[in-house]
C-alpha positions as CSV (number, residue, x, y, z in Angstrom):
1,X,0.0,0.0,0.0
2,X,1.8,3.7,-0.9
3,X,0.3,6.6,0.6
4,X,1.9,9.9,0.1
5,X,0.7,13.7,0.2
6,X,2.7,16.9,1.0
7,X,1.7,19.1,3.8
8,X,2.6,22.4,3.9
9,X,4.0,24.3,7.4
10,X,3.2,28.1,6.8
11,X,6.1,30.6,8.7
12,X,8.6,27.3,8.4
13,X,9.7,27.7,4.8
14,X,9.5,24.3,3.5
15,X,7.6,21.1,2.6
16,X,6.4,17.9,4.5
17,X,6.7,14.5,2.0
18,X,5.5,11.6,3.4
19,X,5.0,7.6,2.3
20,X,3.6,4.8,3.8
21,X,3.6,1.0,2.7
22,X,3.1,-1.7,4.1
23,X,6.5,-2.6,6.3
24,X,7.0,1.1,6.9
25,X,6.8,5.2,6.6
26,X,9.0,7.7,6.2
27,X,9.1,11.4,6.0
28,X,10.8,14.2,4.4
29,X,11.5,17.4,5.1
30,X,13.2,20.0,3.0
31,X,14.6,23.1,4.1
32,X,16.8,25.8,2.4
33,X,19.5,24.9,4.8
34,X,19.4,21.1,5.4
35,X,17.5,18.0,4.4
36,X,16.3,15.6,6.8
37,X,14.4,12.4,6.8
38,X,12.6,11.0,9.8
39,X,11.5,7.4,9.7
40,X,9.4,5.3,11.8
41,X,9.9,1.9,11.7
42,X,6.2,-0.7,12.5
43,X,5.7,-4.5,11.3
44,X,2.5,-6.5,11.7
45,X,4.1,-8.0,14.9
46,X,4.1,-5.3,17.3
47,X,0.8,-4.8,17.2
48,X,-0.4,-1.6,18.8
49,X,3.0,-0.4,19.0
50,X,6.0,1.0,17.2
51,X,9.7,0.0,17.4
52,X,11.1,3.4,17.6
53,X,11.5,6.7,15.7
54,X,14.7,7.5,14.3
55,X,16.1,10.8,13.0
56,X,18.8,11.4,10.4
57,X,20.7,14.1,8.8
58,X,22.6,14.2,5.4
59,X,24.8,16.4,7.0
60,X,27.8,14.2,8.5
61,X,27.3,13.5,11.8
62,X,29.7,14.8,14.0
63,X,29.8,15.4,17.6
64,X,28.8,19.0,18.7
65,X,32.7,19.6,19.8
66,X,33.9,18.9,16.2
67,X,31.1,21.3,14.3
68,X,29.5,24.4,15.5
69,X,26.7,25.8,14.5
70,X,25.0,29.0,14.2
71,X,22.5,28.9,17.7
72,X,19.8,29.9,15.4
73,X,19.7,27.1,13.0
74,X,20.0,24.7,15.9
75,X,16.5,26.0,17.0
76,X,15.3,26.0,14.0
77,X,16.3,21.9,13.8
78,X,15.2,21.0,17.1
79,X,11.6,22.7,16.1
80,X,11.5,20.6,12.7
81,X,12.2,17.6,14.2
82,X,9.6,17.7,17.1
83,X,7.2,18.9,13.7
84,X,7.7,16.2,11.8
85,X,8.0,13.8,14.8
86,X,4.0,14.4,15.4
87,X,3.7,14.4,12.1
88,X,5.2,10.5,12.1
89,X,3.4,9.9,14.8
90,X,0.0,11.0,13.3
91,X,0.5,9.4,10.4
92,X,1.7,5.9,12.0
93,X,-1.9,5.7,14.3
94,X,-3.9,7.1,11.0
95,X,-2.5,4.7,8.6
96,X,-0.7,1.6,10.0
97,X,-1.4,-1.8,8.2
98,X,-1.7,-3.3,12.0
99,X,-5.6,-4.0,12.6
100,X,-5.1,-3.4,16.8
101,X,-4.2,-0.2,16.8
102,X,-5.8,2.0,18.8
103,X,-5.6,5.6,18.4
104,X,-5.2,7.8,21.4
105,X,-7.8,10.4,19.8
106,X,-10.8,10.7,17.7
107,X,-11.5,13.3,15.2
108,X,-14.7,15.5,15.4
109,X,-17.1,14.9,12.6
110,X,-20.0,16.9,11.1
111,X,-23.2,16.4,12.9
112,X,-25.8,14.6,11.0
113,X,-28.7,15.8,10.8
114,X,-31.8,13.4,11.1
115,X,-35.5,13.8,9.5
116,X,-37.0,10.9,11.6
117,X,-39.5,12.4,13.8
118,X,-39.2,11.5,17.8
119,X,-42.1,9.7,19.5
120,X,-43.7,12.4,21.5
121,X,-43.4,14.3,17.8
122,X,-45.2,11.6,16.2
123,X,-47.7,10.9,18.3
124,X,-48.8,14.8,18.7
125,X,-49.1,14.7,14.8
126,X,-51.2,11.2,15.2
127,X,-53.5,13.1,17.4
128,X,-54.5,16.2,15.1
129,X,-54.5,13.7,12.1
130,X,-57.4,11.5,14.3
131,X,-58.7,14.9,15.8
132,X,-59.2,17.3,13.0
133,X,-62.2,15.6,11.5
134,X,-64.2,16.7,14.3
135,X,-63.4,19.9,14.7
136,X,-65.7,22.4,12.1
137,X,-65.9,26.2,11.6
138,X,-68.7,28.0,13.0
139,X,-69.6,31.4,11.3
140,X,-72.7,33.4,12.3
141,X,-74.9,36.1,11.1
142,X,-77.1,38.8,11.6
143,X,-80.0,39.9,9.6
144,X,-80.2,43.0,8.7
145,X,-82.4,45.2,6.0
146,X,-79.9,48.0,3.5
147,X,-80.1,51.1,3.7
148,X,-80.8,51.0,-0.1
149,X,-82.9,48.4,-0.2
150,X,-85.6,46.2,1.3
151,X,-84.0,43.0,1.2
152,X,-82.7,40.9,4.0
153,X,-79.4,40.7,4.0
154,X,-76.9,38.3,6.2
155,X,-74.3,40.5,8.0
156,X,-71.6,38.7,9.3
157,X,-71.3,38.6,13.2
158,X,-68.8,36.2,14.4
159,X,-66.7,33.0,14.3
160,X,-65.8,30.3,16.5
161,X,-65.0,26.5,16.5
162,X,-67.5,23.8,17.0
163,X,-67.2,19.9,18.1
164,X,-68.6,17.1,16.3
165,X,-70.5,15.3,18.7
166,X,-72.4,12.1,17.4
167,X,-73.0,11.2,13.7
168,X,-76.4,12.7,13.4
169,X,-75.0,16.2,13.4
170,X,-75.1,17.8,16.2
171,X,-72.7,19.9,16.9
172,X,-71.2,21.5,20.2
173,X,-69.9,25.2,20.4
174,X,-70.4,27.5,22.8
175,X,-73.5,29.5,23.6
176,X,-71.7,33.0,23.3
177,X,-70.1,32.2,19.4
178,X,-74.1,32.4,18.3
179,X,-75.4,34.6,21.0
180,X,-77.6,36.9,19.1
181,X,-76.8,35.3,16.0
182,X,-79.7,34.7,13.2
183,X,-78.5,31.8,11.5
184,X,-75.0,30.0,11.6
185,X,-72.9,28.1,8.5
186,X,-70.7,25.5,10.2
187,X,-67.5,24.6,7.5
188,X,-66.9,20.6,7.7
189,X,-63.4,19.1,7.6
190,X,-64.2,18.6,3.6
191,X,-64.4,22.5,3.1
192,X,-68.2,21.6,2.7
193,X,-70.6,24.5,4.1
194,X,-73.6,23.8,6.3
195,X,-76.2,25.7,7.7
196,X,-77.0,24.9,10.9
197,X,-80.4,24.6,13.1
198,X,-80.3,25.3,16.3
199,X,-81.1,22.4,18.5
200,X,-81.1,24.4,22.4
201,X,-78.6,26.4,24.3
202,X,-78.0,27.0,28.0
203,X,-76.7,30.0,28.5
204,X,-76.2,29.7,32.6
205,X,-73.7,26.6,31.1
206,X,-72.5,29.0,28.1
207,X,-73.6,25.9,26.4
208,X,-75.0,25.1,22.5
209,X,-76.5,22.3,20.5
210,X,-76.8,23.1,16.5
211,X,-77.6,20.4,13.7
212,X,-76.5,19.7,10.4
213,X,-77.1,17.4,7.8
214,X,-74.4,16.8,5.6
215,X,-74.3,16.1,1.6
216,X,-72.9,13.6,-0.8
217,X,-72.7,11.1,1.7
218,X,-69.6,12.4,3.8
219,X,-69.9,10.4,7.2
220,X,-69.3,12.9,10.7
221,X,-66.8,12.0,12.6
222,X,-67.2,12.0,16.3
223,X,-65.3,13.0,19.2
224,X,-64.0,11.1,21.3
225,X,-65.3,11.3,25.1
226,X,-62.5,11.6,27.6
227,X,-63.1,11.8,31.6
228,X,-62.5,15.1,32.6
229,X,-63.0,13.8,36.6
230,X,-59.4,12.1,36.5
231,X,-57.5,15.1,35.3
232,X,-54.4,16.2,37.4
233,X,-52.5,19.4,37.2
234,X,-49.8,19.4,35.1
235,X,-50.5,16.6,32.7
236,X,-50.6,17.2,28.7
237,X,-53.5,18.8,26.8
238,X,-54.1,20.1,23.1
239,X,-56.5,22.6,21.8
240,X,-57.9,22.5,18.2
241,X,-59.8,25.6,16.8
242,X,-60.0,28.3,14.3
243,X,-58.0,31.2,16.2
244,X,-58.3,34.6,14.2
245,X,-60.2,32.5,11.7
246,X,-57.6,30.3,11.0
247,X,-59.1,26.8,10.9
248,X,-57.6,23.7,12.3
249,X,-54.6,25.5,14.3
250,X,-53.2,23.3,16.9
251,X,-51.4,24.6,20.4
252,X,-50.1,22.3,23.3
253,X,-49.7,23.0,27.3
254,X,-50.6,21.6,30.2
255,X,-53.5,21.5,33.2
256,X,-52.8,24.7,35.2
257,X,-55.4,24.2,37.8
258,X,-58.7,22.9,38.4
259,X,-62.0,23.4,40.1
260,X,-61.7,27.6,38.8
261,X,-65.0,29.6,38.8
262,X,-65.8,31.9,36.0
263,X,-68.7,33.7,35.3
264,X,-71.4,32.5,32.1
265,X,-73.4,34.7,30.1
266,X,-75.6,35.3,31.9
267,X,-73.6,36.2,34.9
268,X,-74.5,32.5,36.9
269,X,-71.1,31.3,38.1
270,X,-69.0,28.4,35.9
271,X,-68.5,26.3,38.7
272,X,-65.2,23.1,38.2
273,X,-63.8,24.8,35.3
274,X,-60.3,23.6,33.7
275,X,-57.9,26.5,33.6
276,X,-54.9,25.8,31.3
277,X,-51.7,27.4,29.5
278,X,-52.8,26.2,25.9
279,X,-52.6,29.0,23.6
280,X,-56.5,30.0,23.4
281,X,-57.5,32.9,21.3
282,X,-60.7,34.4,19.9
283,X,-61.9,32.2,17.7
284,X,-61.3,29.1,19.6
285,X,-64.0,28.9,21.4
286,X,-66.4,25.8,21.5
287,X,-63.4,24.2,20.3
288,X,-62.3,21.1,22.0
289,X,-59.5,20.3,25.1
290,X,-57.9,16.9,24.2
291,X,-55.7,14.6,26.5
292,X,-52.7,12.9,25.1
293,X,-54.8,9.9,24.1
294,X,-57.0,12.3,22.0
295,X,-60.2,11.9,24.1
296,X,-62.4,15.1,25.0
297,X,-62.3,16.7,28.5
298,X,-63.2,20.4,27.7
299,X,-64.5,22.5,25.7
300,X,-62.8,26.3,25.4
301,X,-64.5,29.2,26.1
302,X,-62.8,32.0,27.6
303,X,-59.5,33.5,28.5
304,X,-58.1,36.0,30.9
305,X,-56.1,38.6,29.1
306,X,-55.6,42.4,29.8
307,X,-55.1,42.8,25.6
308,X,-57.6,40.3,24.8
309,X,-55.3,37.7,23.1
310,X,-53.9,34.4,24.8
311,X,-51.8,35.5,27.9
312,X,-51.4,31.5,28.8
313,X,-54.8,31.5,31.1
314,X,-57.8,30.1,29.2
315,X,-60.7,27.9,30.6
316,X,-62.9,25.1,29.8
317,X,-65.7,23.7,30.5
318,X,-65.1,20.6,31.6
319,X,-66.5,16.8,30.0
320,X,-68.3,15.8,32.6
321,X,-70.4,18.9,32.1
322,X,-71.0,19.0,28.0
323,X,-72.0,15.2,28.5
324,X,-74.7,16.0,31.0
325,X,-75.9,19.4,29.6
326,X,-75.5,18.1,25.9
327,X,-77.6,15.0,26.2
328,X,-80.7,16.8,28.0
329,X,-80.5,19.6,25.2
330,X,-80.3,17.3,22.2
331,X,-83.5,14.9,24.0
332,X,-85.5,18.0,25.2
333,X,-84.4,21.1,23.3
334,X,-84.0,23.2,26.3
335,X,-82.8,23.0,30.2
336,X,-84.7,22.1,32.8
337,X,-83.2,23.6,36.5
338,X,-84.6,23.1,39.7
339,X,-84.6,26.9,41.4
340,X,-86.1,28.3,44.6
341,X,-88.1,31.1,42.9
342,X,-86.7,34.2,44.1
343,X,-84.0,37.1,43.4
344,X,-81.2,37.5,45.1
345,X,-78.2,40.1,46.0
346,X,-75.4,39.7,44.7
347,X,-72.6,38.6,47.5
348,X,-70.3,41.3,46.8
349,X,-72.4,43.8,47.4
350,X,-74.3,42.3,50.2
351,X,-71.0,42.7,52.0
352,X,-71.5,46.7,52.0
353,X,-74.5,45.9,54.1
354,X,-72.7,44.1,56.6
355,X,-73.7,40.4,55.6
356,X,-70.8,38.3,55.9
357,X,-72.2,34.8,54.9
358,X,-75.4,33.7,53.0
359,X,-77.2,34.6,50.9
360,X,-79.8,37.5,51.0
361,X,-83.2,37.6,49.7
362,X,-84.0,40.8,47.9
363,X,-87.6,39.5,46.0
364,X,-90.5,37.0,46.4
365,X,-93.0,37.0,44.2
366,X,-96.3,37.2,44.9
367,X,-98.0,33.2,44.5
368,X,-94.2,31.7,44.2
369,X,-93.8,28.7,46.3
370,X,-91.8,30.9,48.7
371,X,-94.2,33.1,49.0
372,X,-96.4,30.1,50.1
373,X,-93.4,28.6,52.2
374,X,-93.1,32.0,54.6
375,X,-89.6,33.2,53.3
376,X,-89.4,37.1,53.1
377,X,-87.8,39.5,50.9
378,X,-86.1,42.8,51.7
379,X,-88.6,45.8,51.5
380,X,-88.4,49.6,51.8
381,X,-89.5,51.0,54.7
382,X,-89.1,54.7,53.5
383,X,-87.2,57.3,51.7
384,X,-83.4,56.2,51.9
385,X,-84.6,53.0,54.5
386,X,-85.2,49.6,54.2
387,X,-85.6,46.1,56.0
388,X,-83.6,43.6,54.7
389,X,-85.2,40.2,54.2
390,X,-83.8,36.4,54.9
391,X,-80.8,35.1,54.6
392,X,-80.3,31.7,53.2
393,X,-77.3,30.2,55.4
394,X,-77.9,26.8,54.3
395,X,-79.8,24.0,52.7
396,X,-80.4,20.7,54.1
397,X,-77.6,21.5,56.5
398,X,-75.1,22.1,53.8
399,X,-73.5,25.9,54.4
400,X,-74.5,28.5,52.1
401,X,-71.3,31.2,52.0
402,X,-72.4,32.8,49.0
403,X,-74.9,32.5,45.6
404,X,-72.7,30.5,43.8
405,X,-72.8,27.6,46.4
406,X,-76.1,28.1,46.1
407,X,-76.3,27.7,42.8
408,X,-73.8,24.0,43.1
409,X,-76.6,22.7,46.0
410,X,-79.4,23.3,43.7
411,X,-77.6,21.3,40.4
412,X,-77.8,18.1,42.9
413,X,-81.7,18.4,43.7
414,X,-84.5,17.8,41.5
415,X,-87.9,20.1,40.5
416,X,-90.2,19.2,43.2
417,X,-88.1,18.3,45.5
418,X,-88.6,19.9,49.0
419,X,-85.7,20.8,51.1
420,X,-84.7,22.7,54.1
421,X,-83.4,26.2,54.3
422,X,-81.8,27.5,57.0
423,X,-82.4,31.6,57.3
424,X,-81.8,34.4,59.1
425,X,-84.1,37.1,60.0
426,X,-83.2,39.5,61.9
427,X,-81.5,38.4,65.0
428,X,-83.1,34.9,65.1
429,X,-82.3,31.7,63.2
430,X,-85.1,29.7,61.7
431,X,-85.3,26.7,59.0
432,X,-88.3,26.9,56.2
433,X,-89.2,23.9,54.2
434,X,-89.7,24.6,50.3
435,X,-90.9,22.4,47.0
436,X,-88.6,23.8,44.6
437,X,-89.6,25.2,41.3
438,X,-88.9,24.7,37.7
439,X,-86.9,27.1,35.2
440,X,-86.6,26.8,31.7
441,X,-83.7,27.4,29.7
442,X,-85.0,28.1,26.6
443,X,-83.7,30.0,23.2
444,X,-85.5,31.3,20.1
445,X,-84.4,28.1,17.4
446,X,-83.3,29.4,13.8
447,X,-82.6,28.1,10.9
């Protein structure tokens, strides 16, 4: 095997010739003073090491006392030779026919660059690709008459995402994306349009059922149902929407905290909401809040931002809700609530009158079932006075600190059902049994 190449040592003034075969290397070195040759003798037999390096000179070799030199050039010497020694050296461990040897460093090479996705990588794009069927565009309108003319025309009034939730149409969004809305055009994952029917709404749950009934045999594609009662803080979540109108935009974060209160449309506290970091913007809402495994366990409603865009603090309403609120909209059309039957104030302002805890009752109307049950409402007594009515400290023993327990007591009870409600009037304490009345949720349908 021959090897050779010529290396050139910049500042030195001269050239670097080296060979390799197969018993042996040497080097050569040319200078404008002097020619030497280093050569390293290596055999098969020793392996991982070398038998020695030996120097020569062309010059006769004569002992320092018989020749002098000039100090200069003897510096010069010693520098090529411990050169070209390395250079022997390197070349020795880089090319030597002997299979065991090891060299004593390893040269850096150029990073490779690799287009093979990671796992968590993959299985985030596995997730939109099962996810993004269900997930449609909901645009709404307003009717409105020109100014020109007497037609009807539709004036665009808002967007927002929508969930696919069984494959008879219906569709999930929230109740705020077609508040006040006229009609609404939901925009499948085939870029087919839809108009939509309203099936029922609860506002107090921000809340909304519409319909569609899709052409040319494309088949809905349901979401899947997670269990939003097993979340823990921290864990993965995905949001899928149409932020700014841009459909189908993904964003990833975590569970920030659980069991937050918000307040709905209609001002009723959103009680056991999801509060996360996922990048939530208008547009998004009544889209869906995935876990890793792709399964539903809230749907996007709101955020908390000081400019209005995502600040890394959004909410959702959580699955457990949508299933329960969803299924009694779709089978009845509207919500059904057990309530006492009177108004109330509101608990921050009650505290500017020096209640502390409860409840207090501002209204009973006349023929209501509290009426008929005794409770008693605040009522002026003149000018700039008034007495203040009952305050509801608990029901069936459970404590009452402020309306929106209230409202959590009266989700678990049922219309008709009496209960027990422990008031305060005046300086005495008293408990007044009550059958408790129906309310309606109900919302003008459209089509």
């Amino acid at each position: 095997m021959q090897f050779g190449f010529v290396d050139g040592l910049a500042g030195c003034g001269f050239g670097v010739k080296r060979d390799l075969n197969q018993d042996g290397m040497s080097l050569k070195c040319r200078t404008t003073t002097r020619h030497l040759t280093i050569g390293v003798k290596s055999s098969r037999s020793m392996r991982s090491k070398y038998s020695g390096i030996v120097c020569e000179s062309n010059a006769d070799m004569k002992s320092e006392s018989n020749q002098k030199q000039n100090p200069f050039i003897q510096r010069i010497q010693q520098h090529l030779k411990s050169v070209l020694i390395a250079h022997a050296v390197t070349a020795f461990l880089l090319f030597s026919p002997v299979s065991n040897v090891q060299p004593g460093y390893a040269f850096l090479e150029e990073p490779q660059v690799s287009s093979a996705l990671s796992p968590v990588e993959q299985s985030t794009i596995a997730l939109f690709e099962r996810s993004k069927p269900s997930v449609v565009f909901v645009s709404t309108y307003q009717a409105a008459r020109g100014r020109l003319s007497t037609n009807i025309m539709e004036i665009p009034q808002g967007q927002g995402s929508g969930i696919v939730w069984d494959s008879n149409g219906h569709i999930v969004t929230n109740y705020h994306v077609i508040k006040g809305a006229s009609s609404a055009k939901i925009l499948l994952d085939n870029q087919s349009t839809l108009d939509a029917e309203l099936v029922g709404a609860d506002p107090d749950k921000d809340i909304a059922v519409l319909k569609v009934s899709p052409t040319n045999g494309y088949k809905l594609v349901p979401i899947t149902i997670g269990n939003s009662n097993a979340l823990k803080v921290g864990q993965s979540v995905f949001a899928i929407g149409n932020p700014f109108g841009l459909d189908h935009s993904l964003s990833a974060g975590i569970v920030s905290g659980l069991g937050r209160e918000m307040r709905s449309p209609t001002g009723r506290p959103l009680t056991n909401v999801i509060q996360t970091d996922c990048a939530i913007n208008p547009g998004n809402s009544g889209g869906p809040l995935l876990d890793s495994s792709g399964g539903l366990i809230g749907m996007n409603t709101s955020i908390y931002s000081p400019s209005g865009a995502s600040a890394g603090v959004g909410f959702a309403i959580p699955s457990s809700t949508l299933n329960q609120v969803v299924k009694e909209l779709i089978q009845y059309g509207r919500i059904v609530r057990p309530i006492i039957g009177i108004s109330y104030l509101e608990s921050s302002q009650a505290r500017a009158l020096g209640i502390q805890k409860g409840v207090l009752v501002l209204d009973v109307p006349s023929g209501s079932r509290a009426e008929k049950a005794g409770l008693k409402g605040t009522s002026r007594t003149g000018f700039s006075s008034f007495e203040l009515g009952d305050v509801i400290v608990a029901v069936d023993n459970e404590p009452i600190p402020n309306e929106a327990a209230l409202f959590e007591v009266l989700e678990s009870k049922k219309v008709d059902q009496t209960v027990t409600l422990t008031v305060e009037r005046e300086d005495t304490t008293r408990n007044i049994n009550i059958k408790l009345s129906a309310r309606e949720t109900t919302v003008p349908a459209y089509k």
